[in-house]
C-alpha positions in Angstrom: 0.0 0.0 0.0 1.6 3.2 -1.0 2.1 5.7 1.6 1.4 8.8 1.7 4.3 12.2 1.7 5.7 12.8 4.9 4.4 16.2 4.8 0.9 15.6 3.9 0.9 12.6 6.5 2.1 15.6 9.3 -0.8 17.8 8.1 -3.5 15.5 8.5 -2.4 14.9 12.0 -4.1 18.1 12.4 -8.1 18.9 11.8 -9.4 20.8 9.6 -10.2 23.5 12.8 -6.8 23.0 14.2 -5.5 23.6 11.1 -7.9 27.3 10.7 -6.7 28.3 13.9 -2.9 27.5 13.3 -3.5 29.6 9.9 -5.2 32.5 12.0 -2.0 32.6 14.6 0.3 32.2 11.9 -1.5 34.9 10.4 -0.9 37.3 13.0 2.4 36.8 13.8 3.5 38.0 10.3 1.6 40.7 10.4 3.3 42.0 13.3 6.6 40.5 12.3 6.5 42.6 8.9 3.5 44.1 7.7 4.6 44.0 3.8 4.9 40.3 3.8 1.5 40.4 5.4 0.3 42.1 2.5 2.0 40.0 0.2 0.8 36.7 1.5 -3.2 38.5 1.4 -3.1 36.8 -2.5 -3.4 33.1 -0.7 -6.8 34.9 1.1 -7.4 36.4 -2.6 -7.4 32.6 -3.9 -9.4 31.3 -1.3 -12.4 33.9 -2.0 -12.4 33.9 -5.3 -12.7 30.1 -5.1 -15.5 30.6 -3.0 -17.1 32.8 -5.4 -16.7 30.4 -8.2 -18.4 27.8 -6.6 -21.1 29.1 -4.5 -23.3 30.3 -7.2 -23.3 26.3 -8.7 -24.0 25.5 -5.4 -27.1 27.4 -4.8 -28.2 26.3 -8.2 -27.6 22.3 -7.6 -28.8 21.7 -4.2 -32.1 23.7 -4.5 -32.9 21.9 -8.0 -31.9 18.7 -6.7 -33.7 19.2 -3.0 -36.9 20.1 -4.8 -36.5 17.0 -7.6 -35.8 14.4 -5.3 -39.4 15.9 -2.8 -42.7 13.3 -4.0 -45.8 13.6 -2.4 -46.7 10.7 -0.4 -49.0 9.6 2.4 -46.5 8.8 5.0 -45.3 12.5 4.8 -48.9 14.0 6.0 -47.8 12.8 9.5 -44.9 15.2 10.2 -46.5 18.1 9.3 -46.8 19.3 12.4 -43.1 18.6 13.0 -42.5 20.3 9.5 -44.6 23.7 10.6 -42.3 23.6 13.7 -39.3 23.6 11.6 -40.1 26.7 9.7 -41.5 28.4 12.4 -38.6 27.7 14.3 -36.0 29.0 11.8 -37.9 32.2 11.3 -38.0 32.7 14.8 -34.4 32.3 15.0 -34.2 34.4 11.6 -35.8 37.5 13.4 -34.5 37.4 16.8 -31.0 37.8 15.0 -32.0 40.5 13.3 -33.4 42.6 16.3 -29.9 41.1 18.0 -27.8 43.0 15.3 -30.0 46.0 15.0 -29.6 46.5 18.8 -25.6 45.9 18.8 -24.6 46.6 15.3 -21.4 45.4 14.3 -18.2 46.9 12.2 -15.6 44.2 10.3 -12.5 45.7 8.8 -12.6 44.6 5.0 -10.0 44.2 2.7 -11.7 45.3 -0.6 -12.1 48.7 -1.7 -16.2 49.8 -1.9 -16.3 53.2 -1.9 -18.7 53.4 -4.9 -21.4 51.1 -3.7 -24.3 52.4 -3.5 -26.6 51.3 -1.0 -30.7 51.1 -2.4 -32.9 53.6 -0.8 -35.3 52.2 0.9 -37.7 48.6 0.6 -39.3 49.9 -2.8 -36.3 49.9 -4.7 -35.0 46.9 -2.5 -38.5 44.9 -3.9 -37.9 46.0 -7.4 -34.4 44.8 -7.9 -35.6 41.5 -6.3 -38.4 41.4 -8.5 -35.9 42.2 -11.5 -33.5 39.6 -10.0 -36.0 37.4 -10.0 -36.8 37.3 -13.9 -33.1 37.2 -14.8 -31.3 35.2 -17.4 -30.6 32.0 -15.8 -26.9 31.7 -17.3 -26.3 35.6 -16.8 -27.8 34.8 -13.0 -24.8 32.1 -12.3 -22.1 34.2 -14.3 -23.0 37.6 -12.5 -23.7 35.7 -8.5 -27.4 36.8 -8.7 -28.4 34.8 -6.0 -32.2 35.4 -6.2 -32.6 34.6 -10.0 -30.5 31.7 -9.6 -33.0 30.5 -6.6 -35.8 31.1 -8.6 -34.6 29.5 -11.5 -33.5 26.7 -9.2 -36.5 25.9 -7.8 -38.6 26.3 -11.6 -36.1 23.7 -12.7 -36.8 21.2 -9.3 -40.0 21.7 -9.5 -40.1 20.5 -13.4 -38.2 17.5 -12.5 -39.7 15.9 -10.0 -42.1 13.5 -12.0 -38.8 13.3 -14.3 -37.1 9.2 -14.9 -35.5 8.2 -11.7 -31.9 7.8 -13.9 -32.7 11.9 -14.3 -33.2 12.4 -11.1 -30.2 10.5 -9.9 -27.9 12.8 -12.3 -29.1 15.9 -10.5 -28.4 14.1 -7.7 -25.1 13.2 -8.5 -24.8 16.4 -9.6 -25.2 17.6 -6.0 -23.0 15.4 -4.2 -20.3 16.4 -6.8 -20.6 20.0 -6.9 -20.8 19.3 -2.9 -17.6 17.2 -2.8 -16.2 20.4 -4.9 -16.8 22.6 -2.1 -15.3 20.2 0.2 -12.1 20.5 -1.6 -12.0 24.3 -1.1 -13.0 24.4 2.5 -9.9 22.0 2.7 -7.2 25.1 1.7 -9.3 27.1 4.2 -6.5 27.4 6.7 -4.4 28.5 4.1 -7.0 31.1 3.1 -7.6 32.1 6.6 -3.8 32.7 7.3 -3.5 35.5 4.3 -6.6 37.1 4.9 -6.0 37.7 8.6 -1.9 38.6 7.9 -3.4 41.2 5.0 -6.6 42.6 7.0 -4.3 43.6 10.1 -1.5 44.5 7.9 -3.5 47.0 6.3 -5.9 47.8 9.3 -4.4 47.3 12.4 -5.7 44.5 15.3 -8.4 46.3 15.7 -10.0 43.6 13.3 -9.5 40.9 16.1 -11.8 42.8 18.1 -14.7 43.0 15.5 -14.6 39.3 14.5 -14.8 38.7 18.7 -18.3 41.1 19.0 -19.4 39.5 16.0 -18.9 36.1 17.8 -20.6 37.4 20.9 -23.8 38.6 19.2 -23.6 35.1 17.3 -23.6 32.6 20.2 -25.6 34.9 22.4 -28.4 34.5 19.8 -27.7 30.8 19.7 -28.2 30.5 23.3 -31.3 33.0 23.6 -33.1 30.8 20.8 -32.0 27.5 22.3 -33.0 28.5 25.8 -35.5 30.6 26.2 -37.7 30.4 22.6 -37.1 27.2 21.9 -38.8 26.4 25.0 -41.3 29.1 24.6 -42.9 27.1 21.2 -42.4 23.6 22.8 -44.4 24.6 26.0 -47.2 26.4 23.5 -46.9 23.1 21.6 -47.2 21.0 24.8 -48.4 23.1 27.8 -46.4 21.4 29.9 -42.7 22.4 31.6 -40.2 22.5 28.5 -37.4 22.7 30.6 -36.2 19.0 31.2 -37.0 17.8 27.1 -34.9 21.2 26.3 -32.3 20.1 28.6 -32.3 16.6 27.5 -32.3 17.2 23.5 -29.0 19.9 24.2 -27.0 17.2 26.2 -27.7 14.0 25.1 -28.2 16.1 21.1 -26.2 19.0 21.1 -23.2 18.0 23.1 -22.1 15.4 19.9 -23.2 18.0 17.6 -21.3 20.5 18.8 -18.4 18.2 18.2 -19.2 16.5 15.1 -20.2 19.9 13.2 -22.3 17.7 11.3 -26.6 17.7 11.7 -25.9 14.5 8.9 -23.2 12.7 11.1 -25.8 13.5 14.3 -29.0 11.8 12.5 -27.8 7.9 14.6 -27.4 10.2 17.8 -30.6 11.8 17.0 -32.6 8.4 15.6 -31.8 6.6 19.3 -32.4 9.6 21.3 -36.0 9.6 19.9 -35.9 5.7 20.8 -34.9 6.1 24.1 -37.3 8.8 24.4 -40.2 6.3 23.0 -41.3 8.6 20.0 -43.1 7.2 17.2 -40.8 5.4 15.0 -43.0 6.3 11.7 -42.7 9.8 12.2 -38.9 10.7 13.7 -37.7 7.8 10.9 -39.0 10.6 8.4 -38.5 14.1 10.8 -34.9 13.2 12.0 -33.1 13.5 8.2 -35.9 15.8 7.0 -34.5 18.3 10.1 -30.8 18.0 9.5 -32.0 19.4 6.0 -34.1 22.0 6.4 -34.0 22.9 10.2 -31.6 24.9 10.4 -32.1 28.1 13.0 -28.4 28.6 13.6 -28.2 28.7 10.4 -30.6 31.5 9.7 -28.6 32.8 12.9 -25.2 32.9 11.1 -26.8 34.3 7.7 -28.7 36.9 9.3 -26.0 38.7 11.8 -22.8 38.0 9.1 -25.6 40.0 6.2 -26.1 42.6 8.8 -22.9 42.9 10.0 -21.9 43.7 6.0 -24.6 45.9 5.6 -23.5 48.4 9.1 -19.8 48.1 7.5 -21.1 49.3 4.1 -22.8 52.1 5.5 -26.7 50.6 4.6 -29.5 51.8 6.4 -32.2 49.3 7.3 -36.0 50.0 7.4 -38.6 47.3 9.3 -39.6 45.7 5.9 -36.0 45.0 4.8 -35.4 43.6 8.0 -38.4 41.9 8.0 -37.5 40.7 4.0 -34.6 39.6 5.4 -35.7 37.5 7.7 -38.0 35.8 5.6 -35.0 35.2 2.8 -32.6 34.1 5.8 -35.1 31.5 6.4 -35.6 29.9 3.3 -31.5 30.3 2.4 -31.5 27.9 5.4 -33.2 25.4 4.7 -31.1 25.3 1.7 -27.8 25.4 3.5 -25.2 22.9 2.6 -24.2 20.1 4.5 -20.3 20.8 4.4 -19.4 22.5 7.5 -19.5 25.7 7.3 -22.1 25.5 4.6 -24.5 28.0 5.7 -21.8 30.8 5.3 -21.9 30.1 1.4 -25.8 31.5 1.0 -24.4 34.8 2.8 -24.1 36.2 -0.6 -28.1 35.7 -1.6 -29.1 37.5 1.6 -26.4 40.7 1.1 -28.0 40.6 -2.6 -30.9 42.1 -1.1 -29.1 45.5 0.0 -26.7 45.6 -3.6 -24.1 44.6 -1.7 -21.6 43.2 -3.9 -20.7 39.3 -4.5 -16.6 40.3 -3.7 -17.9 42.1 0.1 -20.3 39.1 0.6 -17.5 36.6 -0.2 -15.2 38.3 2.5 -17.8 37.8 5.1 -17.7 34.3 4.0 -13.9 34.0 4.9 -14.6 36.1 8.3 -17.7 33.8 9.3 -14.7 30.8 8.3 -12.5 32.7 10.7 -14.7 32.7 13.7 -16.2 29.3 12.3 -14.2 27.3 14.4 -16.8 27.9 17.6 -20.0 29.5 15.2 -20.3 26.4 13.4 -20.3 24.3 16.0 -22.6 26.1 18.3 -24.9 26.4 15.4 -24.8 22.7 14.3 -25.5 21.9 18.5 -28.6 24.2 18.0 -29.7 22.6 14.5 -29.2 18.9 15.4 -31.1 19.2 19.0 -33.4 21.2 17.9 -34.9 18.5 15.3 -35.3 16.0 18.3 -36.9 18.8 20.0 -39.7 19.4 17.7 -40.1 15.8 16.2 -40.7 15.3 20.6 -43.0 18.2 21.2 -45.2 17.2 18.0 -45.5 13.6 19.4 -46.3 14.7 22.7 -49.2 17.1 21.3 -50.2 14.4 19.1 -50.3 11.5 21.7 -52.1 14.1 24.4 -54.5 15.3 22.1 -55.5 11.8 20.5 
């Protein structure tokens, strides 16, 4: 069996978050070793985004049509629709409690990029008409040019068209999923490499006050993590239930959120999940279907990350925000979510399609890709702990109802 280089076989010794925070260290040191070198090594954070950019836009595109293609109506599925309208109402929640968190401690992150000529849309009229515009847009022209709401709206036109397609066509876009998928894989893997220029270029050329931005962003991050996990969470379980929340909530975030938050994987977590609900004596018809279903589409710390990261571009750009674009926001954090990638980190890469809504450009939204990467190595796994337990949560509350009421 051939083995593999020395070096390589040193690296991997490492994980992938090891690595990202060996790159961030590494990152600062040269900066204040010699500022110019830190500017020079910025092209390896140059690479990185641009990588991201070439990819996300594909990404959007393939999982949306492939998660609406592969969705048939059948009769088993009737039964988790209360779990389903937990799901939803749960990431919206989560969506808008992030958004009144970062309108009441708004947020500053020093970018590297030059945007001095954006120009920020007046007001929800002109936000609404670019969306609508956006929305009608040349599918090829929507992929080449990042326009992330005519390539959703194109990608679900396409899903939808597909799903009474041959199976062997719906296996391609399938495939076509899992490969664009494995792509983005491939690029997360030079993300300590990435992560080491940007940070040596960003406080080359703006100082360290950068580290302290990236720590408030953290803060208002995990705080709303917490707030949704601990006190609305149980909020919608005990109007589910009417009964104390308190020891299912606690339960679900140990026995749940504890591996999750280790894993940084809602897919790895579906066995934890599966014999939690077991243990817990759900119905095996409906958490068999809820468990997976939730590592797919519920995703509050998701809409979390997408909602505070958007914000936090649109205070550094200057944007003012009325109620309806927040509200708008909210409502496009929450279905971006659902549609967040199963890669970690993958919820970072539908940043873009929110900052779309303010005209914030695809090279600014990419950088707060690579600074949600940067803090990623305790975001992501907080928000994976909230996703995973909360499907176990809701699949438990619905069953409860269901049982008390029947």
């Amino acid at each position: 069996m051939k083995q593999s280089h020395p070096f390589w076989a040193a690296v991997n010794r490492f994980s992938l978050v090891q690595q990202i925070i060996i790159g961030l260290i590494l990152g600062i040191l040269v900066a204040a070793v010699s500022p110019k070198a830190g500017l020079a090594f910025g092209i390896l954070g140059d690479m990185f985004v641009g990588a991201l950019k070439a990819v996300a836009p594909v990404l959007v595109f393939v999982l949306v049509t492939a998660a609406i293609t592969q969705h048939r109506k059948g009769g088993g599925q009737t039964r988790i629709k209360p779990v389903l309208v937990l799901y939803l109402f749960g990431t919206f929640s989560a969506a808008a409690i992030a958004v009144a968190a970062a309108l009441l401690f708004p947020t500053q992150v020093a970018l590297v990029s030059n945007t001095a000529n954006l120009a920020p849309p007046s007001g929800i009229v002109e936000v609404l008409k670019k969306l609508l515009m956006n929305l009608v847009a040349n599918p090829i022209n929507a992929l080449a040019n990042a326009n992330y709401i005519g390539i959703l709206a194109w990608a679900l036109l396409f899903g939808f068209a597909l799903r009474h397609a041959a199976d062997s066509t719906r296996a391609l876009v399938a495939d076509a999923a899992e490969a664009v998928s494995s792509i983005v894989k491939w690029v997360i893997r030079f993300a300590p490499l990435g992560i080491f220029g940007l940070v040596a270029a960003t406080i080359a050329e703006t100082g360290f006050g950068a580290l302290g931005d990236y720590f408030r962003l953290l803060v208002v991050l995990v705080g709303c993590m917490l707030f949704i996990a601990l006190v609305v969470n149980p909020l919608i379980v005990w109007f589910k239930i009417r009964q104390n929340p308190y020891p299912l909530v606690l339960t679900c975030l140990r026995e749940s959120g504890i591996t999750a938050f280790f894993t940084r994987s809602s897919a790895a977590n579906i066995p934890v999940n599966m014999a939690l609900c077991k243990k817990l004596g759900l119905n095996e018809d409906t958490y068999s279907v809820s468990i997976p279903l939730g590592a797919t589409i519920n995703m509050a710390g998701a809409a979390i990350t997408i909602t505070v990261l958007t914000l936090a571009a649109v205070y550094t750009q200057g944007i003012p925000v009325d109620f309806f674009t927040a509200l708008l926001l909210s409502l496009v954090a929450t279905v971006s979510a659902c549609g967040a990638s199963g890669v970690a980190g993958g919820s970072l890469l539908l940043i873009p399609l929110a900052c779309s809504l303010f005209g914030i450009s695809n090279d600014v939204a990419m950088q707060m890709v690579a600074v949600g990467l940067i803090i990623g190595v305790v975001q992501d796994s907080c928000e994976t702990a909230l996703n995973s337990s909360t499907d176990v949560l809701f699949t438990a509350a619905a069953d409860i109802a269901e049982r008390r009421n029947g």
